[in-house]
Backbone bond lengths (Angstrom), bond angles and torsions (degrees), N, CA, C in turn:
res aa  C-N    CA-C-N  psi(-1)  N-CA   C-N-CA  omega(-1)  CA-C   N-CA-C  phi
1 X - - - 1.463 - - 1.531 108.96 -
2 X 1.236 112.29 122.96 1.496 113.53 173.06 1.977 112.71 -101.67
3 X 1.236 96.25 112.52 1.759 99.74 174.84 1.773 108.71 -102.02
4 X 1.075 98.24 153.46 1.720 96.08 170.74 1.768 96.58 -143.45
5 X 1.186 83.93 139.75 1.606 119.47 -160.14 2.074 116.62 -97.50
6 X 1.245 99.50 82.11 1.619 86.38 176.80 2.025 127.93 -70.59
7 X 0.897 82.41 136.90 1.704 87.97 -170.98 1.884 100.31 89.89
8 X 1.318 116.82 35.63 1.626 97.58 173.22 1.396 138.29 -86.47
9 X 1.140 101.34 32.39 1.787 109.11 154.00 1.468 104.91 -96.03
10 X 0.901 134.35 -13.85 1.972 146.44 177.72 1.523 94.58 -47.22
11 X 1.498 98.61 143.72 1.402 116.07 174.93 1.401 129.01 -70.67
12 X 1.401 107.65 -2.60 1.310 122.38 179.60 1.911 96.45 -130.67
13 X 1.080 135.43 12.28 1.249 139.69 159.86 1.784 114.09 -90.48
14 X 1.580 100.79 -33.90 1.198 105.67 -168.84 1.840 110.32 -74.72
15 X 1.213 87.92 -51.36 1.286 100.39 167.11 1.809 134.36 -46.50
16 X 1.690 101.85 -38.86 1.444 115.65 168.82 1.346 116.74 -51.36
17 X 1.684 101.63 -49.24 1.222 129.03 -139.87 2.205 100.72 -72.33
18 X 1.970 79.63 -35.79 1.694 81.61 176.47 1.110 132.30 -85.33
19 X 1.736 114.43 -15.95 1.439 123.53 154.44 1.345 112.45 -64.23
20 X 1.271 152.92 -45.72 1.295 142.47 -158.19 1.928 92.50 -78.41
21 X 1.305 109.86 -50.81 1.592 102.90 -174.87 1.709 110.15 -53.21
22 X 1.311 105.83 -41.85 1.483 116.89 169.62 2.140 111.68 -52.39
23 X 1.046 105.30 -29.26 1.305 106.19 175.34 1.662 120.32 -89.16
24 X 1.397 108.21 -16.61 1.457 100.06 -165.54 1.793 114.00 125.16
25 X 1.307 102.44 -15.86 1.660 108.00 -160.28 0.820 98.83 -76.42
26 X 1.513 127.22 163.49 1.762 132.33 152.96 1.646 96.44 -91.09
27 X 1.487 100.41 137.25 1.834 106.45 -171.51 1.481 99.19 -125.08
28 X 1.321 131.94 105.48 1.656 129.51 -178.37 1.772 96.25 -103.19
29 X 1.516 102.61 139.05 1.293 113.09 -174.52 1.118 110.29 -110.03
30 X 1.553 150.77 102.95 1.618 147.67 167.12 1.572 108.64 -53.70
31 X 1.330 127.06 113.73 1.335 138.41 -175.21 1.390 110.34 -100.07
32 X 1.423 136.86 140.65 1.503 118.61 150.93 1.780 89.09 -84.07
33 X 1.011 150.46 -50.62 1.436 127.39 -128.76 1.607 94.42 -139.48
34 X 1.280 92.06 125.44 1.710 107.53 -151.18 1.673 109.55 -82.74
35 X 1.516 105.82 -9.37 1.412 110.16 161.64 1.932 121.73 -56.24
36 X 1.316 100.42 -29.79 1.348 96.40 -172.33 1.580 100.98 -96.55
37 X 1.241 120.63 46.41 1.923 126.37 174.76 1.367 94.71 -90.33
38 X 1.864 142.23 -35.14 0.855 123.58 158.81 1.436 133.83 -41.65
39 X 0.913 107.92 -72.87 1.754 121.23 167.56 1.461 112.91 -7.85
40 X 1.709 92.40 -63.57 1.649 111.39 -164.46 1.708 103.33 -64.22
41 X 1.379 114.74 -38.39 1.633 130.13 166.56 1.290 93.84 -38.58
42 X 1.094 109.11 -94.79 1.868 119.09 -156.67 1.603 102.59 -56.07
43 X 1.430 128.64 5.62 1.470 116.30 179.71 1.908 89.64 -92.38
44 X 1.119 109.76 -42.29 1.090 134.14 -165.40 1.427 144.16 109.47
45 X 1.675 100.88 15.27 1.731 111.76 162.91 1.388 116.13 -105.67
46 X 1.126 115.28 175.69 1.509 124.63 -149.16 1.626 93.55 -117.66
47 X 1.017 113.88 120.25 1.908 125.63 -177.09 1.013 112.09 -82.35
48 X 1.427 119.18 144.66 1.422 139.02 -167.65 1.231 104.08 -140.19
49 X 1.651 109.62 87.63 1.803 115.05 165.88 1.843 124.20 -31.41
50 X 0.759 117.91 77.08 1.904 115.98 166.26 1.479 144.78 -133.40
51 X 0.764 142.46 97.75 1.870 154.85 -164.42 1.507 91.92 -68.62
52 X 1.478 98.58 85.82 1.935 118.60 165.41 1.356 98.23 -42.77
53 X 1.320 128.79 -40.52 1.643 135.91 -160.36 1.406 110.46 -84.19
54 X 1.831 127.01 -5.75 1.335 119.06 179.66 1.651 99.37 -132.11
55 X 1.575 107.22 -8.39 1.840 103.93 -153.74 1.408 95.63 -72.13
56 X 1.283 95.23 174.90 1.852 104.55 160.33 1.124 135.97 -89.44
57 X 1.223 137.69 171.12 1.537 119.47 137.71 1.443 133.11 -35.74
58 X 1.341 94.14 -53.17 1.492 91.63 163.90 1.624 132.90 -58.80
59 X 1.178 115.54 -41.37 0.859 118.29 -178.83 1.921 138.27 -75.60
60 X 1.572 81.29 -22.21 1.237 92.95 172.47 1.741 96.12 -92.02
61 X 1.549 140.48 -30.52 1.244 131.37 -178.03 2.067 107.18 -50.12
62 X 1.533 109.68 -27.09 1.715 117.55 -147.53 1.850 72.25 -75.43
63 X 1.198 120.05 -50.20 1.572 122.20 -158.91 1.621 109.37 -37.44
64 X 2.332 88.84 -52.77 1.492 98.81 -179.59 1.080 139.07 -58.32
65 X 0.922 95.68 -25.22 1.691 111.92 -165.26 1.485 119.96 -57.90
66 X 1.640 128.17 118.64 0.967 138.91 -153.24 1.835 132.55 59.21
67 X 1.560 89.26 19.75 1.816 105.52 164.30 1.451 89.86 -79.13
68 X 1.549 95.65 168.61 1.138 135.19 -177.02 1.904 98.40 -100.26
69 X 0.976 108.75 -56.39 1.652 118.51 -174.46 1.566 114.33 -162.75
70 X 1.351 114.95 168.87 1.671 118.34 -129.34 1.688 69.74 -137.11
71 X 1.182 129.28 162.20 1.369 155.13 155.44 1.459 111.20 -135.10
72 X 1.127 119.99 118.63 1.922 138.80 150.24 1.906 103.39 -53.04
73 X 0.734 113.61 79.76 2.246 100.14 171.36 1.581 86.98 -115.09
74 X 1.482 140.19 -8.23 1.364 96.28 177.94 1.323 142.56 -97.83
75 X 1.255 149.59 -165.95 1.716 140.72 -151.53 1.485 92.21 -174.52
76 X 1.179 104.56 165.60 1.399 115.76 -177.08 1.407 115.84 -108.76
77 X 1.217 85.57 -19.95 2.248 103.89 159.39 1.841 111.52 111.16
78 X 0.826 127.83 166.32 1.664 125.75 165.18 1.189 143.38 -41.72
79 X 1.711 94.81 -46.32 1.505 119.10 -179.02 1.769 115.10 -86.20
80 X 1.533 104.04 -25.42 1.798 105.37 170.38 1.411 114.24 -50.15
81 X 1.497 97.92 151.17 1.898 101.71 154.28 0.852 121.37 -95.92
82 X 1.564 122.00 -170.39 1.739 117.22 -116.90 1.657 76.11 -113.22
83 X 1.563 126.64 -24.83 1.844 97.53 143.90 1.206 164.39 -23.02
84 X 1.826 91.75 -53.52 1.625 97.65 155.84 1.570 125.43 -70.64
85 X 1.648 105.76 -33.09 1.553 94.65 169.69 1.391 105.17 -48.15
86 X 0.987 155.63 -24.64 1.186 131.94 -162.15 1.621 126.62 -102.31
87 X 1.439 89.18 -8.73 1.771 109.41 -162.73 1.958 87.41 -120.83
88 X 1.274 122.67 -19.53 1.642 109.16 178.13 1.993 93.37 -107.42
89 X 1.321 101.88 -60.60 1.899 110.81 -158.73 1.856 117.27 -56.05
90 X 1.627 84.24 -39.20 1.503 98.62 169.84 1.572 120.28 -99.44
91 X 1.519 94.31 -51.73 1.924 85.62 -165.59 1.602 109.90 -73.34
92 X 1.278 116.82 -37.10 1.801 119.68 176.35 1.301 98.26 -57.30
93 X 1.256 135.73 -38.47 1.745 130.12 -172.90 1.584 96.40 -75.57
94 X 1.452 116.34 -29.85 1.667 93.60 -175.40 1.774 116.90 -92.23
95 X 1.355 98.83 -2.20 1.538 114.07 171.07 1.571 116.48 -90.37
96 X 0.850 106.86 -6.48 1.418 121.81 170.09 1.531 122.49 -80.25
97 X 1.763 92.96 -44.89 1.518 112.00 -173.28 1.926 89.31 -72.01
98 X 1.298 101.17 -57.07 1.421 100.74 -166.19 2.053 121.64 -39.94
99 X 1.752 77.39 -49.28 1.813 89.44 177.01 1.283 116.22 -71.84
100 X 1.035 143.13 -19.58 1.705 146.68 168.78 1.476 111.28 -55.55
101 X 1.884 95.77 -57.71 1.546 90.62 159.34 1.403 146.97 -71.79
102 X 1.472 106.18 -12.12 1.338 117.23 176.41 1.657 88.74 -72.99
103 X 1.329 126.10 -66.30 1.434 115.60 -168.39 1.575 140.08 -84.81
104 X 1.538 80.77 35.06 1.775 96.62 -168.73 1.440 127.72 55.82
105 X 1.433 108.72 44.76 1.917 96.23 -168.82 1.743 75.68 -113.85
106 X 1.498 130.56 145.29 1.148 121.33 178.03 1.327 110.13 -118.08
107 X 1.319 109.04 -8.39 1.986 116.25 178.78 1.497 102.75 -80.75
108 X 1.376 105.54 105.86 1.688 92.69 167.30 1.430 96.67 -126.36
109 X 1.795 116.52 145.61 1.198 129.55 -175.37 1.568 97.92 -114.31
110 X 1.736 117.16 126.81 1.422 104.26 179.12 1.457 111.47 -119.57
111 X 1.193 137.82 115.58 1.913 142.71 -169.15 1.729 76.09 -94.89
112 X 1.750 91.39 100.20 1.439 119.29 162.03 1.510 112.69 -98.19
113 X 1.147 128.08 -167.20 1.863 133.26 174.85 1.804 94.52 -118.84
114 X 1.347 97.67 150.73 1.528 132.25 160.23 1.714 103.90 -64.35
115 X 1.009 108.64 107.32 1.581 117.41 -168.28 1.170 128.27 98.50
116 X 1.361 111.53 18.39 1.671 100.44 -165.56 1.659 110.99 -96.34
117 X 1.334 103.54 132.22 1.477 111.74 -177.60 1.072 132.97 -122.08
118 X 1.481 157.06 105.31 1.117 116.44 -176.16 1.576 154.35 -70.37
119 X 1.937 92.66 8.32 1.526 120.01 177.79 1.435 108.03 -104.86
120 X 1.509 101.59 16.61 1.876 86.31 -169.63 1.491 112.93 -64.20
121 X 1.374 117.49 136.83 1.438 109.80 165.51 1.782 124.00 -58.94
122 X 1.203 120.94 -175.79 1.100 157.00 141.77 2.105 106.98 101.11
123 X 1.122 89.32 -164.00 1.823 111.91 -168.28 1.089 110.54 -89.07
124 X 1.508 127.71 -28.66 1.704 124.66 -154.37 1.647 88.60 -91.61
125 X 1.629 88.10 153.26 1.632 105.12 162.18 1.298 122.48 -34.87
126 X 1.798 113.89 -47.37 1.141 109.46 -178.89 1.444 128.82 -70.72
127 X 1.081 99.38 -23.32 1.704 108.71 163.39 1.271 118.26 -80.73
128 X 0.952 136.71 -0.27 0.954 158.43 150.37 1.969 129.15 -59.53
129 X 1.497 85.86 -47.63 1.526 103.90 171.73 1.254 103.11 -98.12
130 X 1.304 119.99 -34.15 1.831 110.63 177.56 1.817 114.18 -59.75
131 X 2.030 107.31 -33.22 1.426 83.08 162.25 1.051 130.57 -92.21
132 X 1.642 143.75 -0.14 1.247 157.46 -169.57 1.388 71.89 -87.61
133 X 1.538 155.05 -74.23 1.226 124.85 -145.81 1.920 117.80 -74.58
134 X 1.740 87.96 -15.39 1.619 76.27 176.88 1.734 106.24 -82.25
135 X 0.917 110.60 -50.62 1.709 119.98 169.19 1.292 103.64 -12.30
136 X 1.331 131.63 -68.52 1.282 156.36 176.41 1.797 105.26 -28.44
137 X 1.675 87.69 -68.75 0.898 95.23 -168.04 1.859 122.07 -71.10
138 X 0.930 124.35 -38.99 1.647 149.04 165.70 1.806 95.07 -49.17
139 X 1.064 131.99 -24.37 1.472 138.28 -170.83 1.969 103.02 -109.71
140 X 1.015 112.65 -21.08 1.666 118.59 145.88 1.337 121.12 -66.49
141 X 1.272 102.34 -67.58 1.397 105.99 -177.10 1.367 124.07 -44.80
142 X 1.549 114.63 -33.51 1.637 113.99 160.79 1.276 131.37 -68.03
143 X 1.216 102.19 -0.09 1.754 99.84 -172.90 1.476 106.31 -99.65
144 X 1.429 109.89 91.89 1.573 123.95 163.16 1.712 106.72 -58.74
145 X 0.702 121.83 -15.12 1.409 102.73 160.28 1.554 148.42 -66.08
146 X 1.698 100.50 -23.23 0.932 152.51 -138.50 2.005 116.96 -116.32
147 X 1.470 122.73 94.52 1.661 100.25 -178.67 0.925 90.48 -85.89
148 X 1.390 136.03 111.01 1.484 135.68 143.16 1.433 125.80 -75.05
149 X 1.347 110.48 168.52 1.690 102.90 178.34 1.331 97.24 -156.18
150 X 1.476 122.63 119.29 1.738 103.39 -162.86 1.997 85.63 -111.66
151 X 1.427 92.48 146.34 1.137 111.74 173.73 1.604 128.83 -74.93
152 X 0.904 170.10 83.95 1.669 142.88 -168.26 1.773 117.88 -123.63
153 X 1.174 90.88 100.88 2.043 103.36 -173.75 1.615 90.58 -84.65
154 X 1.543 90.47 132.59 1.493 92.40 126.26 1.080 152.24 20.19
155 X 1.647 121.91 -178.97 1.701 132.42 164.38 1.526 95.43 -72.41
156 X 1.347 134.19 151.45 1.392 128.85 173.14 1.443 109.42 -117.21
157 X 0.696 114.47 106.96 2.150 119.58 167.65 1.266 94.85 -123.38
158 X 1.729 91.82 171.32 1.176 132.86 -136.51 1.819 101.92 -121.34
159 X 1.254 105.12 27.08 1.420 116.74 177.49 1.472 109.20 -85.09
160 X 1.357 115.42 155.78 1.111 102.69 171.54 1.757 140.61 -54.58
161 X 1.014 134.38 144.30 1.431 134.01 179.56 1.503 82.00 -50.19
162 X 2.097 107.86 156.59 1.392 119.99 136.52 1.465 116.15 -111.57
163 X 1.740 115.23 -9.86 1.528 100.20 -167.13 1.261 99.51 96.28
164 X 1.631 137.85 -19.03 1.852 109.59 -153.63 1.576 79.10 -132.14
165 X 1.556 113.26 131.46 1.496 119.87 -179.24 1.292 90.68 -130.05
166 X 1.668 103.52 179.36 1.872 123.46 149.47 1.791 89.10 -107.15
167 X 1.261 87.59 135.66 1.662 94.96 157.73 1.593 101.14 -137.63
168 X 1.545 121.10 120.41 1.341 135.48 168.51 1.429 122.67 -148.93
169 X 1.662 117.88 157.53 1.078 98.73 163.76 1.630 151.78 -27.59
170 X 1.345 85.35 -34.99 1.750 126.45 -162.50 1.551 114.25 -139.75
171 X 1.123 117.51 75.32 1.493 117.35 176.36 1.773 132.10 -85.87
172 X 1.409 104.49 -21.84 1.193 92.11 -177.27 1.696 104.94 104.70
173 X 1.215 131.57 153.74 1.170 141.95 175.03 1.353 110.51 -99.66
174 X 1.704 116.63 125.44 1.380 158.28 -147.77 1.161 141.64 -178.93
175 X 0.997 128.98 178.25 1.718 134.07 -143.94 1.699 87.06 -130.51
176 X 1.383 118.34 147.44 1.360 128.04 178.81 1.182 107.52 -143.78
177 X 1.500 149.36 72.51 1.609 113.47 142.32 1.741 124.22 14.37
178 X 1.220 109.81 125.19 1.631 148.20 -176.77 1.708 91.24 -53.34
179 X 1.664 108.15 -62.73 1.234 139.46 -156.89 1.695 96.25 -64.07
180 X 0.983 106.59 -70.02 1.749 130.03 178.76 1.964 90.74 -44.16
181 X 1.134 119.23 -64.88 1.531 113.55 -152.94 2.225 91.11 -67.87
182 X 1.603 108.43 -38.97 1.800 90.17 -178.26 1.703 99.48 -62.38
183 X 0.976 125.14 -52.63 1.413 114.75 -158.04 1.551 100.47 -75.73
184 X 1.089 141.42 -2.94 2.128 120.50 150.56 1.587 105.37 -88.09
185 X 1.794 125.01 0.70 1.116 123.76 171.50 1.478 106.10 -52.40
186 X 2.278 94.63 -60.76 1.317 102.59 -144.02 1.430 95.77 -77.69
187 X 1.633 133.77 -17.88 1.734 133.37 -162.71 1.839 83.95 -75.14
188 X 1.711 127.40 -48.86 1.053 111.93 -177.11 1.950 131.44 -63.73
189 X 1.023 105.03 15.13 1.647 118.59 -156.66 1.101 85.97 -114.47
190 X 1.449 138.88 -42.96 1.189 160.97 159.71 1.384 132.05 -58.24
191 X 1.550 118.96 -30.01 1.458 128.59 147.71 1.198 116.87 -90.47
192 X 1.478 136.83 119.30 1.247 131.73 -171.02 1.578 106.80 -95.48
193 X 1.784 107.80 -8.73 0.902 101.47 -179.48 1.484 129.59 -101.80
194 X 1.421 97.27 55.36 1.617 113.01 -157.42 1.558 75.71 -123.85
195 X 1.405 129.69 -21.28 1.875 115.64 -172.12 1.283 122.54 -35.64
196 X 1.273 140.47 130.20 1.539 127.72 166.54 1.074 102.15 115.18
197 X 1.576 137.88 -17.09 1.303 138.16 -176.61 1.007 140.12 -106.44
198 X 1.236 131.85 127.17 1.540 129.21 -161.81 1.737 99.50 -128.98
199 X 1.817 77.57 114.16 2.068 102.39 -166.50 1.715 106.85 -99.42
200 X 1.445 121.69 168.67 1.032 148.70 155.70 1.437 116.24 -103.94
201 X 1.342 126.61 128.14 1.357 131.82 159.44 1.508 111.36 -125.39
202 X 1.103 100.46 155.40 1.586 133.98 -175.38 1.365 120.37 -155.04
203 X 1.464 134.25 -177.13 0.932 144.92 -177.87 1.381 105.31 -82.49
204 X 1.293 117.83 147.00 1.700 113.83 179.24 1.607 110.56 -168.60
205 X 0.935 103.56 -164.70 1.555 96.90 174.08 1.836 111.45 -134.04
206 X 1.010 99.46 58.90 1.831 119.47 -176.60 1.039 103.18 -126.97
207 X 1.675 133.46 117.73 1.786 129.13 167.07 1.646 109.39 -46.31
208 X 0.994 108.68 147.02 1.376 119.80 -178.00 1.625 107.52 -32.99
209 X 1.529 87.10 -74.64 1.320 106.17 -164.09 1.949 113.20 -73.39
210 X 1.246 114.98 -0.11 1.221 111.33 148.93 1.231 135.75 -72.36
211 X 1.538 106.05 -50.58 1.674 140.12 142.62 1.809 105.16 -3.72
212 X 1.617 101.75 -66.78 1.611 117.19 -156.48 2.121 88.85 -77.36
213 X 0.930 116.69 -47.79 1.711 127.96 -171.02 1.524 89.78 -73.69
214 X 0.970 129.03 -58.18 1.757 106.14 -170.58 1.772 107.08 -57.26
215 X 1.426 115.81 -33.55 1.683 111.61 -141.78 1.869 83.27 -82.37
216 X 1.534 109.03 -47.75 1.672 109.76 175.59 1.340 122.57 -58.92
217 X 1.373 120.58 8.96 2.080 127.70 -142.46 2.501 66.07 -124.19
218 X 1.140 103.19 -35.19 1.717 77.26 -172.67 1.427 145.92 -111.18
């Protein structure tokens, strides 16, 4: 299976990127900044120089072409303004959606946020990125062309994975391991029959990959 990964220098890209090589997968990483092609080496996917923020359709479709499935991991980061949410969180997620379909890949996996709306109120950046991520997301959801499955964790730290999540429609507000949210990425990339659904994860006490088989089992 070949996936290609937008935003794969991301802390939760990097991480995907070394489970799928760990499985057998081919893992291609979309970079803006070609210094971090090492990184993507030693994770074990193969980097693909591109500025989500200037490319085309086309151009991001040439990347796809002959993947298996597309992953959303990138962000515009903490410290950006509430500009780039709109030109990395939203518009790179809808250029993504667009190029999958231009190049026939129909599995797209999207690592959305816990709250994301596209009516959320208020002024701060983060509201700001919470609606660029729902935007995003509401602009997936239309694409019948498209099995998507949008992801949305939690608080994210940098603790170790345990393996034991909640994954539901409706989870509740929680803390997730980095580690924990790539590995229900890669079990979901892997259930196709998770398409159409837009999940919550958190911390829980369910193995991942039971987690991913119960939520597609209903």
């Amino acid at each position: 299976m070949r996936i290609v990964i937008a935003g794969g220098h991301g802390q939760i890209a990097l991480r995907l990127e070394r489970l799928l090589a760990a499985r057998g997968y081919e893992a291609v990483g979309v970079i803006r900044d070609p210094e971090q092609s090492a990184d993507l080496r030693a994770a074990g996917a193969e980097p693909v120089v591109l500025d989500l923020e200037s490319a085309s359709v086309d151009d991001v479709a040439a990347v796809l072409r002959g993947a298996d499935a597309a992953v959303f991991a990138a962000g515009a980061g903490p410290s950006s303004g509430a500009p780039r949410k709109e030109t990395v969180d939203r518009g790179a997620a809808v250029l993504l959606a667009d190029a999958a379909e231009r190049a026939g890949v129909r599995r797209l996996v999207v690592v959305s946020s816990m709250g994301a709306d596209p009516d959320h109120p208020g002024a701060e950046v983060f509201d700001a990125y919470l609606r660029a991520k729902g935007a995003a997301d509401a602009y997936v959801h239309s694409r019948t062309a498209l099995d998507w499955t949008i992801l949305r964790p939690g608080m994210l730290t940098n603790d170790a994975g345990t393996g034991l999540v909640r994954l539901a429609v409706s989870t509740g507000r929680g803390p997730v391991p980095r580690d924990d949210v790539a590995a229900a990425l890669l079990e979901l990339l892997e259930t196709p029959a998770t398409a159409g659904l837009t999940l919550e994860l958190v911390s829980g006490n369910v193995p991942v990959a039971v987690a991913v088989k119960d939520i597609a089992g209903n």
